[in-house]
C-alpha positions as CSV (number, residue, x, y, z in Angstrom):
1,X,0.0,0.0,0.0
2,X,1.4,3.3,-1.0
3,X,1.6,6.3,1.5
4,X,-1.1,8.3,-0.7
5,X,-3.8,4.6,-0.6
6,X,-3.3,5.1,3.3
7,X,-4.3,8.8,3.6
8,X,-6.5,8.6,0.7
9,X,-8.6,5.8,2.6
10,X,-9.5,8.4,5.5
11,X,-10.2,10.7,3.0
12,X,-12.7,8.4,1.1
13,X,-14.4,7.4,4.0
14,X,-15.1,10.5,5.9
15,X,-15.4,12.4,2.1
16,X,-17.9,9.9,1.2
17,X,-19.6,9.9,4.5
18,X,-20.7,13.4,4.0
19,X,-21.2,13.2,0.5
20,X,-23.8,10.8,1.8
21,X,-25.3,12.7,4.5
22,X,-26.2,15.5,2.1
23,X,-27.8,13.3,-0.4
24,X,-29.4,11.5,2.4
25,X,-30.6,14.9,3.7
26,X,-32.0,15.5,-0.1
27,X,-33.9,12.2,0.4
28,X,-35.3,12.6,3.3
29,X,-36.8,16.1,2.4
30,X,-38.4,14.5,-1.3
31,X,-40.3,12.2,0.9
32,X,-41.7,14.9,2.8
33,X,-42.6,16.9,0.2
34,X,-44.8,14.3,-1.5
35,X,-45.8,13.1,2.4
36,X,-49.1,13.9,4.3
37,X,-47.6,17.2,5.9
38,X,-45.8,18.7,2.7
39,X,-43.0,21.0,3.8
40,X,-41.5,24.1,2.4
41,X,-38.5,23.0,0.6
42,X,-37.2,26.5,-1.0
43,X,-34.1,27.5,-2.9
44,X,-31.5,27.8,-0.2
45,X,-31.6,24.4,1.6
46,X,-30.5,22.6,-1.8
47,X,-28.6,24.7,-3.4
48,X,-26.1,24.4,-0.3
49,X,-25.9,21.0,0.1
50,X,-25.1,21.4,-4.3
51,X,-22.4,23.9,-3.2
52,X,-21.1,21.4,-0.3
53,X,-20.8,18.5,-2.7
54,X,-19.8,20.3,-5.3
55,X,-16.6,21.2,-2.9
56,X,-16.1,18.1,-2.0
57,X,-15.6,16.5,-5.2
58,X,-13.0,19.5,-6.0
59,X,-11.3,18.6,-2.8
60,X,-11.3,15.2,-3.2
61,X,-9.6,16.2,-7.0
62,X,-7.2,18.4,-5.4
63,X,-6.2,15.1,-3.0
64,X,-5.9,13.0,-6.0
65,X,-3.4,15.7,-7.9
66,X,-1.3,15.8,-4.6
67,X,-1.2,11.9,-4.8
68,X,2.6,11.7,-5.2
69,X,3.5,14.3,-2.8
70,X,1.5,13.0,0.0
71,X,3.3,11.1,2.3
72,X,1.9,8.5,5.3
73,X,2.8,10.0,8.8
74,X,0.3,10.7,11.8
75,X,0.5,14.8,11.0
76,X,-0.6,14.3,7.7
77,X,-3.4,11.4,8.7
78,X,-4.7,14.4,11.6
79,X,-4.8,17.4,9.3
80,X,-6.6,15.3,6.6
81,X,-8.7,14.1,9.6
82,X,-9.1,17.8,10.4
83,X,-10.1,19.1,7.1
84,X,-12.5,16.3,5.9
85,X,-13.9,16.3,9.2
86,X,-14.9,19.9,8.9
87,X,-16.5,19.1,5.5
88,X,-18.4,16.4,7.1
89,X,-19.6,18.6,9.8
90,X,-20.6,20.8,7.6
91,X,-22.4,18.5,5.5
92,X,-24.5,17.1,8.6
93,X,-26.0,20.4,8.8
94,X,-27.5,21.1,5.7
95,X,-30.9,19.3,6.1
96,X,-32.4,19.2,9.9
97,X,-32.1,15.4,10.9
98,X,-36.0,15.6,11.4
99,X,-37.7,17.8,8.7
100,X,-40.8,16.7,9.7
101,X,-40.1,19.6,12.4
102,X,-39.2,22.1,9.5
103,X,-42.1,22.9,7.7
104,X,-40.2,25.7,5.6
105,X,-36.2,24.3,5.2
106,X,-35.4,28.5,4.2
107,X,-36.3,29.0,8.3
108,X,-33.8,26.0,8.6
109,X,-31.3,27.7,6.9
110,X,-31.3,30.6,8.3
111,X,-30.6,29.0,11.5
112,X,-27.2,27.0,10.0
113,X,-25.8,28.5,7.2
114,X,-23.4,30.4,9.0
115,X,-21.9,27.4,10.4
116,X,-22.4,25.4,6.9
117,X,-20.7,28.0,4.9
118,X,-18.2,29.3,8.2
119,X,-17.0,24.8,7.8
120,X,-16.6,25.5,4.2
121,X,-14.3,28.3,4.5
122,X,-12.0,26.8,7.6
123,X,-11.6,24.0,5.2
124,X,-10.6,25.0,1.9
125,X,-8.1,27.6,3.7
126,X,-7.3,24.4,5.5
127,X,-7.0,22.6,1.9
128,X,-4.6,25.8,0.7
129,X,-2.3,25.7,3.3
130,X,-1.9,22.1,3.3
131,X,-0.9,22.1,-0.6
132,X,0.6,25.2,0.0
133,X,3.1,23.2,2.7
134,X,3.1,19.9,0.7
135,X,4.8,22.1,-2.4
136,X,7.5,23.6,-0.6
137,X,8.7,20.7,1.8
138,X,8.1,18.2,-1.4
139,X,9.7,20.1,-3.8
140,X,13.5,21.0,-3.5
141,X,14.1,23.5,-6.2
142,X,17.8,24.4,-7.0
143,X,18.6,28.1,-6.7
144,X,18.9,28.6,-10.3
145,X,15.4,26.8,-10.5
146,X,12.6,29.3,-10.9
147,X,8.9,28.3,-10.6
148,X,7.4,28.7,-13.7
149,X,3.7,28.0,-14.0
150,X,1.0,28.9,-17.3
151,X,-1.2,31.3,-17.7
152,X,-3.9,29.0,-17.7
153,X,-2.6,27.6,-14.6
154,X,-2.2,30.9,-13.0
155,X,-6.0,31.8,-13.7
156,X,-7.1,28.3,-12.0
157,X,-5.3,29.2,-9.2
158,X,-7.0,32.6,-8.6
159,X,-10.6,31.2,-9.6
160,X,-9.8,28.6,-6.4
161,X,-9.2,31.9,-4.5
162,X,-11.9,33.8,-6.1
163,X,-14.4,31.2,-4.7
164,X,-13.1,32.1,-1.0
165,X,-14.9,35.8,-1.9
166,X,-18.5,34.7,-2.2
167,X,-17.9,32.1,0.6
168,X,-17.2,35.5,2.8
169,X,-20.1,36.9,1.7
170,X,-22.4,34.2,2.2
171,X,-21.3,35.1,6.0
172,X,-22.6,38.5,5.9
173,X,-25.6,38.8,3.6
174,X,-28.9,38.0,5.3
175,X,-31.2,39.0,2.5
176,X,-32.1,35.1,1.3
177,X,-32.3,36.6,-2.1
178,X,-28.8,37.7,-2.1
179,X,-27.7,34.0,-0.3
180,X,-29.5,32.5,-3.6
181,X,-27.4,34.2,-5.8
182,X,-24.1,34.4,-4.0
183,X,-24.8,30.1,-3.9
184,X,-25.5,30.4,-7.3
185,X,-22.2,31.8,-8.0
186,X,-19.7,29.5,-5.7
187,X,-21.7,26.7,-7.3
188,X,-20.9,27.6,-11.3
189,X,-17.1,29.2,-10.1
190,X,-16.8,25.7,-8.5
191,X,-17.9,23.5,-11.6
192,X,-15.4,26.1,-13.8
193,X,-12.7,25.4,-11.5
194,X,-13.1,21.9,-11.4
195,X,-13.4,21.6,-15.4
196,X,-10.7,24.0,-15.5
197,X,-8.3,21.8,-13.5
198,X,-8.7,18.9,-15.7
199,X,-7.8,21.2,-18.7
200,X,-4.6,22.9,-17.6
């Protein structure tokens, strides 16, 4: 087993977990919605368990691109631990764990998406400064070296920290208007990053 299938299998499981929990969360509010007591479902609930798996998958891309640099020791096994942990905490607040309770999910998030998008944040700067790390302890350039990356690589690196933007946002807009669009907009810049780091 390589270093990377070691960390790689705490990152499937606990990535998977919440992957799981927000689909499960989708689930549970369908069945309501066709049930004897309909509920409310609204815009906001859905599109931020979209934007949560959305960054999940681009994490879980970003841990596959890292593959060779990541190595198996107990630091690396707790900040992965820390990071997906956060995404999974995250995740398990999306959808109430009893909807039934919840007749409009909007009041719902209202209550949580503070915390939702406040995880999100803690964990992609979490994701940043971990690749930030892994490239300078992993790579051992000669002095004469310079770093030279592409343009095209140098714009997917500021759209992953243009996302951070909206994120911070998210934290300060109450109008639920506002929260739709702002989710709109880290869910597209999301799918263009991810497309856009399978191009460059």
């Amino acid at each position: 087993m390589s270093p990377f299938e070691l960390v790689f299998a705490v990152y499937g499981l606990l990535l998977g977990l919440a992957i799981a929990e927000v689909l499960g969360g989708f689930s549970r509010a369908l069945k309501l919605k066709r049930g004897i007591r309909p509920v409310r479902i609204g815009w906001l609930t859905p599109l931020l368990g979209i934007v949560v798996v959305l960054d999940l998958t681009s994490f879980w891309l970003l841990a596959w691109e890292s593959r060779d640099q990541i190595s198996a020791n107990y630091l690396t096994l707790v900040l992965v631990l820390m990071i997906v942990g956060i995404y999974y905490l995250a995740a398990t607040l999306i959808f109430p764990d009893e909807p039934e309770q919840w007749p409009d999910f909007d009041e719902w998030y209202d209550r949580q998406n503070r915390m939702v998008i406040g995880g999100l944040l803690a964990a992609n700067v979490g994701s940043w400064i971990g690749l930030i790390a892994l490239e300078l302890t992993t790579s051992r350039p000669t002095p004469e070296a310079e770093l030279v990356m592409s343009d095209a690589e140098v714009a997917v690196l500021w759209l992953g920290f243009a996302i951070l933007v909206p994120l911070i946002a998210l934290l300060k807009v109450k109008s639920r208007r506002w929260n739709v669009a702002l989710l709109i907009t880290v869910g597209a810049m999301l799918l263009v990053f991810g497309v856009a780091e399978e191009l460059v």
